[in-house]
ZAMARGU-4260 file (C-alpha; in steps of 0.2 Angstrom, whole numbers, plus 5000, padded with zeros to 4 digits):
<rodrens>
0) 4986/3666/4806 | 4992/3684/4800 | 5009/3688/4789 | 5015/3702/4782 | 5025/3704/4765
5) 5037/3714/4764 | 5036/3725/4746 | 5051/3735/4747 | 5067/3737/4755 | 5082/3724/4759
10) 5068/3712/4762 | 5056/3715/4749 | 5047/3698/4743 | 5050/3691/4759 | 5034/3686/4772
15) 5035/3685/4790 | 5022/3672/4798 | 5017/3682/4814 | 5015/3667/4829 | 5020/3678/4841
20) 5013/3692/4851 | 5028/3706/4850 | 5037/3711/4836 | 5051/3727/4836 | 5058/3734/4823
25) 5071/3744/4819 | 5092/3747/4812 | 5095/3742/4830 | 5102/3724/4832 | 5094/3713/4842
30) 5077/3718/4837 | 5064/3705/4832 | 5064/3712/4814 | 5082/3723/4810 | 5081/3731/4795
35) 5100/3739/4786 | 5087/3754/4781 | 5097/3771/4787 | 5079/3779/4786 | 5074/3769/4801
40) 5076/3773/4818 | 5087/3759/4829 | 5069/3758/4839 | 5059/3762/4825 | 5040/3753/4829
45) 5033/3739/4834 | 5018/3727/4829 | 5008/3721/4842 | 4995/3711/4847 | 4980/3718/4857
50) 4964/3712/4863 | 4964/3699/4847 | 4970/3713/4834 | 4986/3718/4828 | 4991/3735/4831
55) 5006/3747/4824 | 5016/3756/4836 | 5028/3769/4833 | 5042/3771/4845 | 5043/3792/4843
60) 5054/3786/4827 | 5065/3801/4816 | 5054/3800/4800 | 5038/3792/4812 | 5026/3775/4804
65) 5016/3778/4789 | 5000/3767/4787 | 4992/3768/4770 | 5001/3784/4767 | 4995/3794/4783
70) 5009/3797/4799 | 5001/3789/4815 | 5009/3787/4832 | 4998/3770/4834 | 4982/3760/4824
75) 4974/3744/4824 | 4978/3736/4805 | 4966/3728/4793 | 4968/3714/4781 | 4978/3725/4767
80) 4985/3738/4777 | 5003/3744/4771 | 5014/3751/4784 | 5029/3762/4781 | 5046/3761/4791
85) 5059/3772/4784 | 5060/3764/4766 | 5053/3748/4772 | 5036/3745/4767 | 5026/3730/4772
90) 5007/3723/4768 | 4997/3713/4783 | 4991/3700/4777 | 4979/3685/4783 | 4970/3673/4769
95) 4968/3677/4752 | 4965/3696/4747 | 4953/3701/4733 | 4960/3706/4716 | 4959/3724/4718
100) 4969/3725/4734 | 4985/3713/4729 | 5001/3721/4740 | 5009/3732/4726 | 4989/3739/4722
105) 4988/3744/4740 | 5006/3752/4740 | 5002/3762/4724 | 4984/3766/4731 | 4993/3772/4749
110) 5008/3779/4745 | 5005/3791/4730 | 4988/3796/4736 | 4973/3799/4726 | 4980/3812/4714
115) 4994/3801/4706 | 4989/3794/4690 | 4993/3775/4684 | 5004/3780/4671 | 5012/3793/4684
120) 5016/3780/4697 | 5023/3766/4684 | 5036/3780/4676 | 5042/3782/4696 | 5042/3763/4699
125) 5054/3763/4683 | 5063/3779/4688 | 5079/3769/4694 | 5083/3760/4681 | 5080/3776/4672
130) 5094/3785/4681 | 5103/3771/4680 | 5103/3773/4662 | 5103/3790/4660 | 5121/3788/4668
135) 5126/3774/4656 | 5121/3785/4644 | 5131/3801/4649 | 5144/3791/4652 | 5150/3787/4635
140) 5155/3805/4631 | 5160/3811/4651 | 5170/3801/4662 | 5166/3804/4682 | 5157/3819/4688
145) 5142/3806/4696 | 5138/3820/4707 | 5138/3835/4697 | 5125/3821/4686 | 5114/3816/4699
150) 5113/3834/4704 | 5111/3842/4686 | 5094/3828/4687 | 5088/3835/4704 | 5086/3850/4698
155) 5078/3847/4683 | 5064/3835/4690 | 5060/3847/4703 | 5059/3863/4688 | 5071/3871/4694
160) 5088/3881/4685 | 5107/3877/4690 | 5121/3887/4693 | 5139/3878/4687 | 5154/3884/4692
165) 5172/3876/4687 | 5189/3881/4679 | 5189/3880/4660 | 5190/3863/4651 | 5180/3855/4666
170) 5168/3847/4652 | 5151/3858/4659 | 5145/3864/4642 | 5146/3847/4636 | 5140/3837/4651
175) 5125/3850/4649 | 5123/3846/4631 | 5125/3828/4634 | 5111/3829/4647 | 5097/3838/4633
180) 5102/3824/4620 | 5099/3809/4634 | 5083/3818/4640 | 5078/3822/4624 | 5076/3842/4623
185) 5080/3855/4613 | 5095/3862/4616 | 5103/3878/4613 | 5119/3886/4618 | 5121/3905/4621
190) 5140/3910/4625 | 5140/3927/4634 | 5150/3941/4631 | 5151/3961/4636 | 5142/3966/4618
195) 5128/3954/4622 | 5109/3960/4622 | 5093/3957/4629 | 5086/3953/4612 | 5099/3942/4607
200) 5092/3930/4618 | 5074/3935/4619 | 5072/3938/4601 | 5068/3953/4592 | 5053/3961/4583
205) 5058/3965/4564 | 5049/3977/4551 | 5046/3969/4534 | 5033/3972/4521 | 5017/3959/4519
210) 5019/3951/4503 | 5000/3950/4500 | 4996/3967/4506 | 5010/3977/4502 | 5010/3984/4522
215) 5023/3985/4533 | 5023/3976/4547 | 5030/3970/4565 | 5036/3951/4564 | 5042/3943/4579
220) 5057/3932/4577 | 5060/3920/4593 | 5079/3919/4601 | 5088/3908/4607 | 5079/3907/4623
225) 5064/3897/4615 | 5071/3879/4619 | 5071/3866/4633 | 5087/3869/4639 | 5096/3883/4638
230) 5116/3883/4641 | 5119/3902/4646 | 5140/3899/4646 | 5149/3912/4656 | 5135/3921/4661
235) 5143/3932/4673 | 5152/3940/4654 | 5141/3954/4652 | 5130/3967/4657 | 5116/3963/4670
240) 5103/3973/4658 | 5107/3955/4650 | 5107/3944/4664 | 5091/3952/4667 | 5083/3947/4652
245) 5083/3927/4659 | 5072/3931/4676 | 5056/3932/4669 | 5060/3916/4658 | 5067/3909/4673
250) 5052/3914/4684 | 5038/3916/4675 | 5043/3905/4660 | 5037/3917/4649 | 5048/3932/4639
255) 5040/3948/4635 | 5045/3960/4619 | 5037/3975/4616 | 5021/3974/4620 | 5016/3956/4619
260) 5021/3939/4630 | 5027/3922/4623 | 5024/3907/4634 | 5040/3896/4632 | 5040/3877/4630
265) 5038/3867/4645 | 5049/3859/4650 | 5060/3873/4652 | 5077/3874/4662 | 5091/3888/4663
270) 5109/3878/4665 | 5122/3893/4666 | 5141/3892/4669 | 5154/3905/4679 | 5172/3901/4678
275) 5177/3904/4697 | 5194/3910/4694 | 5197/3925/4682 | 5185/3939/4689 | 5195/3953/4678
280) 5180/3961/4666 | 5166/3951/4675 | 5149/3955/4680 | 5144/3946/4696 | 5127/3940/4698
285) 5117/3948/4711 | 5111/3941/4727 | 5092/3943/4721 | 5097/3934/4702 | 5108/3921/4713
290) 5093/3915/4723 | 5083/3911/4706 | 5096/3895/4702 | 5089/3881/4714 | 5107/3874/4714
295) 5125/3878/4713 | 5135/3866/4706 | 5154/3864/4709 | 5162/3856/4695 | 5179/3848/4702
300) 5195/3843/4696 | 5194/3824/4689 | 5201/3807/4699 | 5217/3802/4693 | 5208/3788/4685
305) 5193/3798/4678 | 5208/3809/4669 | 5219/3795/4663 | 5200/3790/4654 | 5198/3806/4648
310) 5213/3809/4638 | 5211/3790/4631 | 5194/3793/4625 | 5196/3811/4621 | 5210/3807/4611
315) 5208/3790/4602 | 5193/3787/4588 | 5176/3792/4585 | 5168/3798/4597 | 5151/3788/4604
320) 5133/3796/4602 | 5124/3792/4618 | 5104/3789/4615 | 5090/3797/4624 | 5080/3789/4637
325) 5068/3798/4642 | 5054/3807/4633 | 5050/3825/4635 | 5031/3817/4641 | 5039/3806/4653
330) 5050/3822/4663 | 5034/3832/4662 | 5025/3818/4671 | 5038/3815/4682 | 5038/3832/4688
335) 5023/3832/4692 | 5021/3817/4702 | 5037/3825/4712 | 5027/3839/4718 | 5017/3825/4726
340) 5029/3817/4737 | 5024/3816/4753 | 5034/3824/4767 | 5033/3822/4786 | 5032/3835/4799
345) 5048/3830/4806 | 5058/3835/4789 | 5048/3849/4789 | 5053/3854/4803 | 5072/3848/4801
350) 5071/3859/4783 | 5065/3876/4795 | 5080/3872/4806 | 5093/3870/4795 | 5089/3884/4785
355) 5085/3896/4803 | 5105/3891/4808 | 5111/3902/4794 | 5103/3916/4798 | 5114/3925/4814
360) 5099/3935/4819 | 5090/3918/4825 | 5093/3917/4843 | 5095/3899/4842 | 5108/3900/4827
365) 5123/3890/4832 | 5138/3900/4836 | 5148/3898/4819 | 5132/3907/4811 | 5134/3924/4823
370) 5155/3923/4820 | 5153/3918/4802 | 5138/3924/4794 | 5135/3941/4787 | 5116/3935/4779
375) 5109/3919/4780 | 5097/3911/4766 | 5078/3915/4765 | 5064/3905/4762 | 5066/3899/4746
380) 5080/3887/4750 | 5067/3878/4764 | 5058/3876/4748 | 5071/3874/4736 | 5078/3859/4748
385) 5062/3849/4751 | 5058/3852/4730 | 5077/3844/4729 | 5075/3830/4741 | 5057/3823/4735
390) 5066/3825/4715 | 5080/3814/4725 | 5069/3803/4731 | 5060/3799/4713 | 5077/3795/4706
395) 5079/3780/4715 | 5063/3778/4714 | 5054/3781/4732 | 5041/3790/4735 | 5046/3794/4752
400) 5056/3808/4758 | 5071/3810/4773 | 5082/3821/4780 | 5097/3812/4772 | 5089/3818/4756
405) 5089/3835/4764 | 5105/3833/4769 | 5113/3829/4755 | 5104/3841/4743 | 5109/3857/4756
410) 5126/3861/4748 | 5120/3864/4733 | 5104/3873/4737 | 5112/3883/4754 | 5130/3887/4745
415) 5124/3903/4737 | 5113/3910/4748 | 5123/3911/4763 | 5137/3926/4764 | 5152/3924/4773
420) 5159/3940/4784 | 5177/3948/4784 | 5179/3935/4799 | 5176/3920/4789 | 5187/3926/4773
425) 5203/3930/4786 | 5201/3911/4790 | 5198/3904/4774 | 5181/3898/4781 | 5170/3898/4763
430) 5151/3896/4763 | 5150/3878/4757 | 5161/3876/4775 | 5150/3884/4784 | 5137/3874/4776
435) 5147/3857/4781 | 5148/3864/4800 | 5127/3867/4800 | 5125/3850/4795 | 5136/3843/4809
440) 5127/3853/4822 | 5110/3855/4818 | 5101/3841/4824 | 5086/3833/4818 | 5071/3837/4828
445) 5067/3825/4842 | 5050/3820/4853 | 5051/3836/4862 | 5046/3846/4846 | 5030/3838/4845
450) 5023/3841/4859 | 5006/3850/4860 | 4995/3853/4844 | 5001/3853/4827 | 4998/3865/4816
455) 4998/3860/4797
</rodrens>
């Protein structure tokens, strides 16, 4: 008689004999099989048996059934076979399975696909209790700001820079600090101001005489920009001929002087702080430098709890060292394997949606877009949220991506793209509401958008 076992989710190490002949599944109670998986559908599939074979059925679900890694709408399973529903994964089973093809092989084998290495897949299987401790360890010097965390690690895993904004005193050079030393990187701190040059952060060449040959000569010395992490504090403090200088590092990791190119270190991250109040003598970034940061990062005002913490901590003994977790190996690996995340059609298209609403041209742009919106975000933020929501997804360790991971990487990715209209400022309306209001109207896509061919 068949079983499935299920491999991860609420009911992970649990089997299921299979006697009967229906089985649906689904968030929905009352089902045969009700899963507490907000990935799921209330309907979500159903297992079925046909003509002497057991057969998988999708029930047009939000984020559809995978089998062995691939969508389908239905399939006849084999001995081995691991389905998908939201997070829920399950092996069918029946007898004893070779060796090689053990449930968690099979999941591995499915799920991250033929280009994902063995060490790739055991780093993300360990990945939770990574962030788990990457929080403990940031922890001991910075009370709260879980978000702001979690967000900081999003970016970074999916390569991308970060854009922090808060008043002074709201611990963002130190959290960013505190970040390097747990991830292990080499950190550096660059505090803009008005008098500040291109070469004080790219380097400079220098003309000095060759000891041996008595010749002068051109020696390169590197700046401060040669690190892992760079902290570039108050960055809207001088002149954009500086705040220039970091796009092609930013880009192209890679600064040029002179004539000749240096490859920067990899991993490489821009972390750069604005103080959002005191404007007077400041240069704001433009639009085009703005969409380089994958994120921007609002840094709040603590809990009354997280403060009465802070001044305890802050003002008592010595202050605790927190220890790095990760290895700079270890990040590179994992954003690699983030790149290789599967993604379905449906947040696909849930990503082109969202990011079409901000953009008031698009016919179909909800009405707080065409009232609101003076211009909406381009294509790099559809990229910038999937990249966002598979990094989110490694975090917990999953290797499956949904629109609630889109939905709650979108402030931060959409906040700085969108520009708000004399309208929207007499009414207070910021773009981090309008933001908030998309979210609440754009829905995700339902059976009627799959009608017809797909094109991939």
């Amino acid at each position: 008689m068949n079983e499935i076992e299920f491999t991860s989710g609420q009911m992970a190490g649990r089997k299921l004999t299979l006697s009967g002949e229906k089985y649906t599944m689904g968030r929905k109670s009352g089902l045969d099989i009700t899963l507490d998986d907000d990935s799921c559908s209330g309907d979500h599939a159903e297992l079925r048996m046909e003509g002497g074979e057991w057969k998988i059925v999708d029930h047009h679900s939000s984020n559809g059934t995978w089998l062995n890694g691939k969508k389908i709408s239905s399939e006849t399973l084999s001995l081995g076979d691991v389905v998908q529903v939201g997070n829920t994964k399950f092996v069918f089973l029946g007898g004893d399975l070779p060796a090689e093809e053990k449930p968690v092989a099979r999941v591995q084998e499915h799920l991250a696909g033929p280009s994902a290495s063995g060490d790739e897949l055991a780093i993300v299987e360990k990945m939770r209790a990574h962030a788990d401790s990457i929080r403990r360890e940031v922890g001991k010097v910075i009370v709260g700001q879980v978000d702001v965390l979690d967000q900081i690690l999003m970016c970074i895993l999916a390569g991308g820079h970060a854009l922090l904004i808060g008043l002074p005193g709201m611990a963002k050079t130190l959290t960013v600090r505190t970040i390097a030393q747990v991830l292990n990187l080499k950190f550096k701190r660059v505090q803009f101001t008005p008098d500040l040059m291109p070469g004080d952060i790219i380097g400079t060449d220098v003309l000095e005489t060759n000891p041996s040959t008595g010749e002068k000569e051109f020696r390169f010395i590197r700046g401060p920009i040669f690190c892992n992490l760079l902290l570039a504090d108050e960055i809207n403090r001088t002149p954009p001929k500086t705040q220039a200088a970091l796009l092609e590092a930013m880009q192209e990791k890679m600064v040029t002087a002179g004539n000749t190119s240096y490859t920067l270190e990899e991993p490489f991250f821009v972390l750069a702080t604005q103080n959002p109040i005191e404007q007077e003598g400041t240069y704001p970034l433009p639009e085009a430098q703005l969409d380089r940061f994958m994120f921007n990062i609002w840094v709040d005002y603590p809990l009354p709890h997280e403060e009465e913490e802070i001044l305890r901590a802050t003002t008592g003994g010595a202050r605790v060292e927190p220890q790095p977790v990760l290895t700079q190996e270890e990040l590179l690996q994992l954003q690699s394997v983030v790149r290789k995340v599967p993604v379905s059609d449906h947040v696909i298209k849930y990503v082109t949606r969202l990011v079409g609403a901000t953009r008031r041209q698009n016919p179909d742009a909800p009405q707080v877009t065409k009232t609101f919106v003076s211009t909406g975000a381009g294509p790099r933020a559809g990229q910038y949220l999937i990249l966002a929501a598979k990094a989110m997804a490694i975090l917990e360790g999953r290797i499956h991506v949904s629109c609630a991971d889109i939905r709650r990487a979108a402030p931060p990715v959409l906040r700085h793209r969108i520009l708000t209209n004399f309208a929207a400022d007499s009414e207070g309306l910021t773009p981090l509401d309008i933001v908030k209001k998309l979210l609440e109207e754009v829905p995700e896509p339902g059976a009627e958008a799959y009608a017809g061919p797909q094109k991939r």
